[in-house]
N, C-alpha and C positions, 0 to 999 in steps of 0.2 A: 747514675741511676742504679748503676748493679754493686756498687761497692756500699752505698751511702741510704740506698733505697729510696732515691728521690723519684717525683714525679718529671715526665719529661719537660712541663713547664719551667717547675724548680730547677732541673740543671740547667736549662736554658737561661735563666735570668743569671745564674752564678758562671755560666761562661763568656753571657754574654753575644748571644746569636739571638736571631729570631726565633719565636717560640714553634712558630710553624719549619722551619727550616731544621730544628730538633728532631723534632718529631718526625718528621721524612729521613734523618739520617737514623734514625733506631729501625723505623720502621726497614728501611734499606738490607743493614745489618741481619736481623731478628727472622729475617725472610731467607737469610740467604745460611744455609747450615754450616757452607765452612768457612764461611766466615763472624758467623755469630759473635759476638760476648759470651763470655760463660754466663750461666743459667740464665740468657737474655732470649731464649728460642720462644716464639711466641707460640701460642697455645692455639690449637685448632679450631676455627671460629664457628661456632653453634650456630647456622640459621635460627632466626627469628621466624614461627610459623606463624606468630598472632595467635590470638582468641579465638577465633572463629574457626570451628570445626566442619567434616564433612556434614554434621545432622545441620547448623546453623545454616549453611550452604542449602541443603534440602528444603528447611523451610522456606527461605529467602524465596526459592523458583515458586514454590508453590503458592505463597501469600504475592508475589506480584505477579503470576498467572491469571489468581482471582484478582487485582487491585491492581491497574497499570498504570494507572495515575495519580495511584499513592507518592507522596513527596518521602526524603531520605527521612527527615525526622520522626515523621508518622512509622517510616519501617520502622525504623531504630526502636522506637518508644515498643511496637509489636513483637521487635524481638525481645528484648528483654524481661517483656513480663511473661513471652512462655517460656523463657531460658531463667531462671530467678538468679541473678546473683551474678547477669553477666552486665558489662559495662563495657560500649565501645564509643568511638568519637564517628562523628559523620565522615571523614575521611577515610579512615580504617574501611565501612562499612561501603563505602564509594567503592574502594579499589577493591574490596574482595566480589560487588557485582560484577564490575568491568572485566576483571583479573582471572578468577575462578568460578562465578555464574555464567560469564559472557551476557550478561543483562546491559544492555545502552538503554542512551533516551533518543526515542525517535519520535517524530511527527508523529501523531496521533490519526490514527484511522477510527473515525468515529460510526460505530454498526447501528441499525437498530435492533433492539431490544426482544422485537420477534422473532428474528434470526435465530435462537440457540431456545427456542422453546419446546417445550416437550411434542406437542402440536407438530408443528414446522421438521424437526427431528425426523418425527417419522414417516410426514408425507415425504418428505425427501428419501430417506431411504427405501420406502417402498415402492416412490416414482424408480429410483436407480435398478433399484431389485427388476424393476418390471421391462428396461431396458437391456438390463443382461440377458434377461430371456427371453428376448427377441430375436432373432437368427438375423434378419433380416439388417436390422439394424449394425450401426457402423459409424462411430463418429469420427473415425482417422479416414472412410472412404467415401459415403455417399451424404454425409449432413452437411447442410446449410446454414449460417449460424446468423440472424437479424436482429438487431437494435436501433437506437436512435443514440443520439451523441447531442448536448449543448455545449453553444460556444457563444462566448461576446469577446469584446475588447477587454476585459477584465482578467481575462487571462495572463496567471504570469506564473513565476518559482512560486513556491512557499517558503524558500530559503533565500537570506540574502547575507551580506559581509558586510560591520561596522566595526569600527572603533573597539576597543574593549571598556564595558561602562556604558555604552551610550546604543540604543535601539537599531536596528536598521528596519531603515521606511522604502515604500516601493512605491512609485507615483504612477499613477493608474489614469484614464481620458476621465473628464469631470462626466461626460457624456456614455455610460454603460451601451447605447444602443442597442439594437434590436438584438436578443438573442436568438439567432439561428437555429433549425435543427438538423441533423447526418441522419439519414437513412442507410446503412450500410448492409451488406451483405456479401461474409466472405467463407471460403470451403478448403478444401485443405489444397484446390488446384493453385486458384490467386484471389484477389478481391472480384466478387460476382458482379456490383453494381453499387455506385453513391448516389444517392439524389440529395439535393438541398432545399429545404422545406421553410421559406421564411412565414411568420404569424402575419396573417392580412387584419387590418382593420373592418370590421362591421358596424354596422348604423344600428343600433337600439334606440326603439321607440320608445320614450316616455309619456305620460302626461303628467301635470301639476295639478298640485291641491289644489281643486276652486276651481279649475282654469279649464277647458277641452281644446286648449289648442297643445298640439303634439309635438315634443322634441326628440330630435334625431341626436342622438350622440354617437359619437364614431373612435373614443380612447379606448373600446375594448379590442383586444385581440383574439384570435384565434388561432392555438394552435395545431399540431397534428390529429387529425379527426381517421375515423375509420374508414371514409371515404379515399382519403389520402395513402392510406395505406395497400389498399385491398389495388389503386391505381401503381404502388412502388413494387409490388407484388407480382404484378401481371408483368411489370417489367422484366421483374426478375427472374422471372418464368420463362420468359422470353429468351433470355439470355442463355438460359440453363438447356431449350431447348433446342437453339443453336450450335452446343457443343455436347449432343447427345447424350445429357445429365438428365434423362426422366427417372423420374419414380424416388427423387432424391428425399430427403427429411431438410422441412424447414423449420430449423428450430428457434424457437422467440420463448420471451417469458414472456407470464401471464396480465401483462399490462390490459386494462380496459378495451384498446383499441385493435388489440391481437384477438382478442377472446369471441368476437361475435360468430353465432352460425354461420353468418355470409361469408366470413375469412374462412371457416373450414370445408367450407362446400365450393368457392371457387377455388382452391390447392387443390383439392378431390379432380374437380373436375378437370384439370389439364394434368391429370395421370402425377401428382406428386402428395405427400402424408404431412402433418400439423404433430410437430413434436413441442411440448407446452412444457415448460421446465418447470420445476415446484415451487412456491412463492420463497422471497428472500433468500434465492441462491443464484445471485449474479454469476459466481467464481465458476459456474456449471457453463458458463456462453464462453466460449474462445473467444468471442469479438471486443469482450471487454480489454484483452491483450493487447488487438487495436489499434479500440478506443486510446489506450493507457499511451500508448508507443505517439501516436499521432497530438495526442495531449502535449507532452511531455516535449515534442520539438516547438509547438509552436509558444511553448510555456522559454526555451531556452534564452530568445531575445525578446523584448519590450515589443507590446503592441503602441502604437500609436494611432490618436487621434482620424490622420489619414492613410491610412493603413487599411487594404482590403484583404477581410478576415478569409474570405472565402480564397482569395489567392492564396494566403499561407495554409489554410488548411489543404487544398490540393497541392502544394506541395511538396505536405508532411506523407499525404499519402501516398506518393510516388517512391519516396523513400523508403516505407515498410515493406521489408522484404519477410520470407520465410526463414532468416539467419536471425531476425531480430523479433521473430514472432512465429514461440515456439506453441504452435497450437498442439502439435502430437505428443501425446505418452505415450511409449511403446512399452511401460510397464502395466498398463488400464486400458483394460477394453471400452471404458468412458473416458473422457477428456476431462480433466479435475484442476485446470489452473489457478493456481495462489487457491489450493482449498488445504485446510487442515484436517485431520481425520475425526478431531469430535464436530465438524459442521455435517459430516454424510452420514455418523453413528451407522459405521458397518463395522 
């Protein structure tokens, strides 16, 4: 190679070794200074930075910011026509999100639409503004945080392991049964109170065309009514009054069934306040934490068929501790979980 200027293939065929076996002895050699070949010292190896600069990087964040479900080609085909004159491979453009964006693909959290509106924007921020100046108020000491929670049999991962090539399936009871509902209510001591709300069936009167004789049908349901509430309520009040929590903030969003005078005037009336979160800002309740936490075990094994849901949910909730449900910011005078800072536009 150094006399003849051959490539290491070509000496390798002319001495007679493997061509791979060549090449690992130059290389050996060429690495090593005092033992070299003459003029065989290999030359200092140039990183490859790629194409892709920091400005392509900048775009990248900011077009899958706005587009999260843009596919790689779609980027691809976007970057190139505001970069003119650039050309990369879906690979290239793979490893530099992964690599230098830190961009993955993850399950899709799917929002609605009214969430980040100009509207919604502001009543949220000026609900938040209105709680800062409150003295009174305190959501790491005296708030209450209530929702409701569904559950069936249908519950499971979102993620599952197959083969590579081939889908992975998750076998579910042919039978959904009843969906249940969680009345929860929890404060930064422990969990205040669960009630479990199942849908009762009612009899709806009909008549028929032609006909005055009357049918009963009884496949409608009924879920949580405001009756039902204002009675999980009084519980909880109960509760609170027992461990000398008066005067506490129970706070709910503004669901139908939260909202009437008679929910704000009995809270009133046994010495506690109705704190009403702004529309489309779940991430503002601690309890969806939870929800999340209490979800997510009884999602880890297979529900079955004969399988009662209600036993696994109580014993998801035994498990939630204050170590695995972080309600406090001790950097926010409000409690802001899984919130981003354009949802509160402060």
């Amino acid at each position: 190679m150094i006399e003849e200027g051959k490539t290491a293939k070509e000496a390798a065929l002319i001495t007679g070794i493997i061509i791979r076996t060549a090449q690992h002895y130059i290389k050996k050699y060429n690495d090593d200074e005092e033992r070299c070949l003459p003029g065989g010292c290999s030359k200092p190896r140039v990183r490859n930075l790629g194409k892709l600069t920091d400005a392509h990087s900048h775009f990248l964040m900011e077009y899958i910011d706005m587009h999260p479900t843009a596919v790689l080609a779609d980027i691809r085909d976007k970057l190139c026509q505001t970069f003119q004159g650039l050309s990369i491979s879906i690979s290239t453009l793979h490893r530099n999100l992964v690599q230098k964006c830190k961009v993955t693909l993850k399950k899709l959290e799917k929002l609605p639409a009214a969430r980040s509106t100009e509207r919604v924007l502001k009543l949220r921020k000026e609900k938040i503004e209105e709680w800062e100046l409150t003295p009174s108020l305190d959501f790491t000491k005296n708030c209450v945080f209530i929702d409701e929670a569904g559950f069936n049999l249908h519950i499971q991962r979102g993620y599952g392991r197959s083969l590579k090539g081939t889908p992975a399936k998750g076998i579910v009871p042919t039978a959904r049964g009843v969906t249940i509902t969680i009345l929860g209510a929890i404060s930064e001591a422990r969990v205040i109170d669960i009630s479990l709300k199942k849908p009762q069936a009612v009899a709806m009167s009909r008549k028929r065309k032609g006909d005055d004789k009357v049918v009963n049908i009884t496949n409608v349901r009924i879920g949580t009514r405001t009756e039902h509430y204002l009675t999980y309520l009084s519980n909880v009040m109960d509760v609170l009054d027992r461990h000398s929590m008066k005067g506490y903030y129970l706070v709910m969003d503004n669901a139908p069934i939260h909202t009437p005078t008679k929910v704000r005037e009995l809270v009133e009336q046994r010495g506690y306040k109705c704190l009403y979160l702004p529309p489309y800002s779940p991430f503002l309740n601690a309890i969806e934490e939870f929800w999340a936490k209490v979800k997510a075990g009884i999602r880890r094994n297979e529900l079955r068929a004969d399988d009662r849901l209600s036993d696994r949910i109580c014993k998801f909730f035994q498990m939630v501790t204050l170590t695995v449900l972080p309600i406090m910011d001790s950097s926010c005078s409000v409690i802001l979980p899984n919130c981003k800072r354009e949802d509160i536009n402060l």
